[in-house]
LUMRODREN-110470 format. One line per field, with one value per residue (C-alpha): y, x, z; residue in one letter. Coordinates in steps of 0.001 Angstrom, whole numbers. Last residue first. Example, Ala and Ser with C-alpha at 12.3 -4.5 7.8 and 13.67 -1.06 7.14 Angstrom:
<atoms>
v = -1060,-4500
u = 13670,12300
w = 7140,7800
res = S,A
</atoms>
This chain:
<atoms>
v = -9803,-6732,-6441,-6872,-4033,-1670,-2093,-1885,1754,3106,2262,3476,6853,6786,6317,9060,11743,10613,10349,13842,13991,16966,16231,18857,18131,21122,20360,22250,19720,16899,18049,18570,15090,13711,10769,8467,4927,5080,1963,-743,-4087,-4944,-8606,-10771,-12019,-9035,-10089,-6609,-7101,-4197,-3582,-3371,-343,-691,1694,1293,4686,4818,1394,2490,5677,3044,1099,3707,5092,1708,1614,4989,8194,9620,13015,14308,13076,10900,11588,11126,11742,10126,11342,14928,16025,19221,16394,15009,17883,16506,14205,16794,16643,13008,12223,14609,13319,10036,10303,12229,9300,6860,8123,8562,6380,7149,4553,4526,2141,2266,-555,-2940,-5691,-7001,-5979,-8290,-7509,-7956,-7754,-10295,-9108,-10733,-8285,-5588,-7974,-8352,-4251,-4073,-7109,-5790,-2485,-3073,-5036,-2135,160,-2019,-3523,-6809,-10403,-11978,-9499,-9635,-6119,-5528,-1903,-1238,1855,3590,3185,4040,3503,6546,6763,6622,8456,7495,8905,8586,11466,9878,11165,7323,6970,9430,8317,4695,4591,6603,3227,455,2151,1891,-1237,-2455,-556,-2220,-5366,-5236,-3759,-6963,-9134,-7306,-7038,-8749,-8325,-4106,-3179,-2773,800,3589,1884,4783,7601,10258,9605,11786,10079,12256,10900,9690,5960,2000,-331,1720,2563,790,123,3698,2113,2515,3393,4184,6806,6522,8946,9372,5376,4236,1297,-583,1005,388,-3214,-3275,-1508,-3328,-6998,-6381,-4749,-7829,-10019,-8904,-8389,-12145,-13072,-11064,-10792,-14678,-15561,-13403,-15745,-16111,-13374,-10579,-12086,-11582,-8177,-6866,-7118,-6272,-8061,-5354,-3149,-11,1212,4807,4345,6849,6683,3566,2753,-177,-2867,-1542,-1802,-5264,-6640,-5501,-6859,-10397,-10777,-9845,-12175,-11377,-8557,-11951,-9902,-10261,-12284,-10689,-7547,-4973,-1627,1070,4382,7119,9984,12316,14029,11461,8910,9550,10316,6882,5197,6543,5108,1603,1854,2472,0
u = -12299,-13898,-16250,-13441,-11313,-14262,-15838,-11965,-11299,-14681,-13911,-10699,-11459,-15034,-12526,-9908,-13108,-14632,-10789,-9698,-7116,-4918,-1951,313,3830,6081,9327,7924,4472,7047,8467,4861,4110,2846,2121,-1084,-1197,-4452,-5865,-2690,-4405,-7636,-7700,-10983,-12593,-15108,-16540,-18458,-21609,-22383,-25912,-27308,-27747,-25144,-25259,-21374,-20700,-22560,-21251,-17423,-18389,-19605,-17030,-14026,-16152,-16196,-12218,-11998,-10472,-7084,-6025,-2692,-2802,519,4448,6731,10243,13853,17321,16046,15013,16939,19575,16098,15891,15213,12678,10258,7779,8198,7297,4884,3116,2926,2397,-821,-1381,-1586,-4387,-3528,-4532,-4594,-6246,-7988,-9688,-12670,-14127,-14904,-13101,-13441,-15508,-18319,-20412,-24718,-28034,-26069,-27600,-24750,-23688,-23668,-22227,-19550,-18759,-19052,-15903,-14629,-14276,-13356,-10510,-8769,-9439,-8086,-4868,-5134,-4479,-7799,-9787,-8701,-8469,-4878,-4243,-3988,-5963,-5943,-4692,-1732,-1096,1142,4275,7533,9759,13842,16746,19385,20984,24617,27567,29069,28778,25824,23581,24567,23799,20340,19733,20614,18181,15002,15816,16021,13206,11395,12071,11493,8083,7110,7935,6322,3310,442,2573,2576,6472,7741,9052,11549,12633,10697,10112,12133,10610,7606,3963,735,140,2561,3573,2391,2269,5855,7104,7866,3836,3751,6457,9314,9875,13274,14408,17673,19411,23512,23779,27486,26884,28278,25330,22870,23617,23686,20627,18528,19809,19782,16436,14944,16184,15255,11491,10901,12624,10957,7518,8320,8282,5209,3411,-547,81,1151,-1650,-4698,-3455,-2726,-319,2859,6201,8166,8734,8650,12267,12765,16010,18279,20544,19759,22541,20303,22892,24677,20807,19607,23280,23017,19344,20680,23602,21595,18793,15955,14775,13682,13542,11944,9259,8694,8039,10713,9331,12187,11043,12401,11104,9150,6758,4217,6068,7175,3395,2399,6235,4904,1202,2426,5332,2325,0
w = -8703,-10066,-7279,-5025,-6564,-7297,-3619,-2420,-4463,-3217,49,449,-1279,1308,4598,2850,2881,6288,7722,6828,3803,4003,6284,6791,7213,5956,8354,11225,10731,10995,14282,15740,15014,18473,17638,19039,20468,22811,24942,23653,22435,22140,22935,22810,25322,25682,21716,21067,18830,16520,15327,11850,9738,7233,4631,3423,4025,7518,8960,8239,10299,12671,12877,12506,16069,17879,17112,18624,16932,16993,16031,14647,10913,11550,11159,13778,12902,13896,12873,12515,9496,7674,5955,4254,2320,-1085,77,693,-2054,-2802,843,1628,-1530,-288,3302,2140,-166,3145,4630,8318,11174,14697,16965,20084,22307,23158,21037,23899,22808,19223,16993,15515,13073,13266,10696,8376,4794,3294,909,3690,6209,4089,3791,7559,7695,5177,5432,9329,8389,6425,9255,12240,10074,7649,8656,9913,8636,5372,3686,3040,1688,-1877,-1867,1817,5293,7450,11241,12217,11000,12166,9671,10072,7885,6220,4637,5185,7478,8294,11571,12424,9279,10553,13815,12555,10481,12804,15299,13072,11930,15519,16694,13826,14712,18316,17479,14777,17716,20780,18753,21008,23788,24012,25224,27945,29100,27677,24377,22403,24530,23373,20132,21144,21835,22346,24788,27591,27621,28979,25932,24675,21665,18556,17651,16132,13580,11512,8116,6467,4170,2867,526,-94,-1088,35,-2063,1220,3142,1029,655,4532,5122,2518,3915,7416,6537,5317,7425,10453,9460,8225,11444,13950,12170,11514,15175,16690,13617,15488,17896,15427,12645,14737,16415,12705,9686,9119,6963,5954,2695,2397,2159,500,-1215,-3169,-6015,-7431,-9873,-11367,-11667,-7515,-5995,-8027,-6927,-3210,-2875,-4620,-2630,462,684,2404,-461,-2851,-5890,-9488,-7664,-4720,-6791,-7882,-7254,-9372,-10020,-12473,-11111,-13566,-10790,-11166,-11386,-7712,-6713,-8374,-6248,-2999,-3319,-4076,-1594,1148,0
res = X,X,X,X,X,X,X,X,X,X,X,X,X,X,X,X,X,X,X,X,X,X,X,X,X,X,X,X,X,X,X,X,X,X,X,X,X,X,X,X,X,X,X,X,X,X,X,X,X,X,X,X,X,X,X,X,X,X,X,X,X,X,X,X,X,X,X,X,X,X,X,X,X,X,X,X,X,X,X,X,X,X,X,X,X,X,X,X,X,X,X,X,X,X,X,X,X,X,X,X,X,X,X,X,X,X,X,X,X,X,X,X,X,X,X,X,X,X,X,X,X,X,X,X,X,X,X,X,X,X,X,X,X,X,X,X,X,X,X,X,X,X,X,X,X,X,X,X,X,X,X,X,X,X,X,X,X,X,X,X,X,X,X,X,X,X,X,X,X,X,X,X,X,X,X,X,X,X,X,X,X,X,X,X,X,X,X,X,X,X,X,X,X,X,X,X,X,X,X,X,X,X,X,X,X,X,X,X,X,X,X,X,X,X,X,X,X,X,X,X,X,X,X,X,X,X,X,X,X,X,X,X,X,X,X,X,X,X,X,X,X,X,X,X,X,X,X,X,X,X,X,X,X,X,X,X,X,X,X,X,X,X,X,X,X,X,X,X,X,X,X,X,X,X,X,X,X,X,X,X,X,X,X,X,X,X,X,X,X,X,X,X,X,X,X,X,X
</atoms>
């Protein structure tokens, strides 16, 4: 979803993009990542990929989002490094700091307390990624750079409930239920607590725009849309799109992970971040873009 939406912006501009698919390149494995970076002279590297997905998937796999995740930016980091490539961007993640922290959250506090369980592997990952790269923009004098975003959501995103994110999941799940004619959804826990997400083309263009003065960033940046909203609340704006007018059962046993994860992205907004996509607006994109996709399919 998000490299999708940064390489259409980049092409849009005149970049010259490169996306190889899992196919063309297994990014685990460094000889090959080094080779496809050094063949294609890439000059700089904004590094999307990673192995996510949401509270179902985290404790199902905890394993392979450590693993999967390790591997694949030991291998981009270290090819990039030996290339000596001036331009790194890499993406954290909101679930890097801690289960227990002030809000709004400031990178001061990342490795401060535990951890939330139900992502403690995909979070340990990132913060090593994350970590590995500002070492190395301090070390060796390189543009690199860290943005931790808030969750994301838009075209492209992974809408199966048992895998995807909160907003992606709750498409399909209200959007199902719709087609059905089931009269009630499930969400799980109580739905109070509350999530940031930003649409993901506003990262985009930010991105593309502003990449050329990456030494300005600091070593680590928040970036999100600066207000959070309750699970219960993406249901039911979800439910008014979609023209659901059933009722919403809440499983109790289920987990609900952290009460509030939001950024505090002052720094960003100092450095020309200003999202411009409200949720009702990005929520109907999304929509509209999955109804076509699934419909098509």
């Amino acid at each position: 979803m998000l490299g999708s939406a940064i390489a259409s912006s980049a092409s849009n501009v005149g970049w010259k993009t490169y996306v190889p698919s899992r196919e063309e390149l297994d990014l685990r494995e460094p000889s090959e990542t080094l080779a496809y970076l050094r063949d294609n002279r890439i000059e700089f590297v904004i590094h999307c990929a990673a192995k996510v997905g949401g509270i179902a998937a985290n404790i199902a796999s905890p394993a392979d989002f450590i693993l999967d995740n390790l591997r694949i930016d030991a291998s981009i980091i270290s090819s990039a490094r030996s290339l000596k490539i001036p331009k790194f961007i890499y993406f954290g993640s909101s679930c890097m700091y801690p289960k227990e922290t002030n809000q709004p959250m400031r990178v001061g506090q990342i490795l401060t307390s535990s951890l939330e369980a139900t992502n403690e592997g995909y979070a340990l990952s990132k913060i090593a990624g994350a970590k590995t790269v500002a070492a190395i923009a301090g070390q060796d004098s390189l543009d690199w750079r860290v943005l931790i975003p808030s969750n994301l959501y838009g075209p492209r995103d992974n809408f199966n409930p048992l895998t995807g994110h909160l907003v992606p999941s709750v498409i399909r799940k209200v959007y199902d239920a719709v087609e059905r004619r089931n009269q009630v959804v499930e969400i799980w826990g109580d739905g109070l607590a509350r999530r940031e997400f930003t649409f993901v083309g506003d990262i985009a263009s930010y991105i593309v725009g502003n990449i050329h003065n990456l030494s300005e960033w600091p070593l680590m940046m928040n970036i999100g849309f600066g207000v959070d909203y309750s699970v219960n609340e993406y249901y039911e704006l979800a439910a008014k799109i979609l023209g659901f007018s059933g009722q919403f059962h809440h499983d109790l046993k289920k987990p609900t992970g952290m009460s509030q994860k939001l950024l505090d992205s002052e720094v960003a907004r100092l450095h020309g971040w200003s999202p411009k996509t409200n949720l009702e607006s990005g929520l109907s994109t999304t929509i509209n873009w999955f109804k076509e996709y699934i419909e098509s399919e």
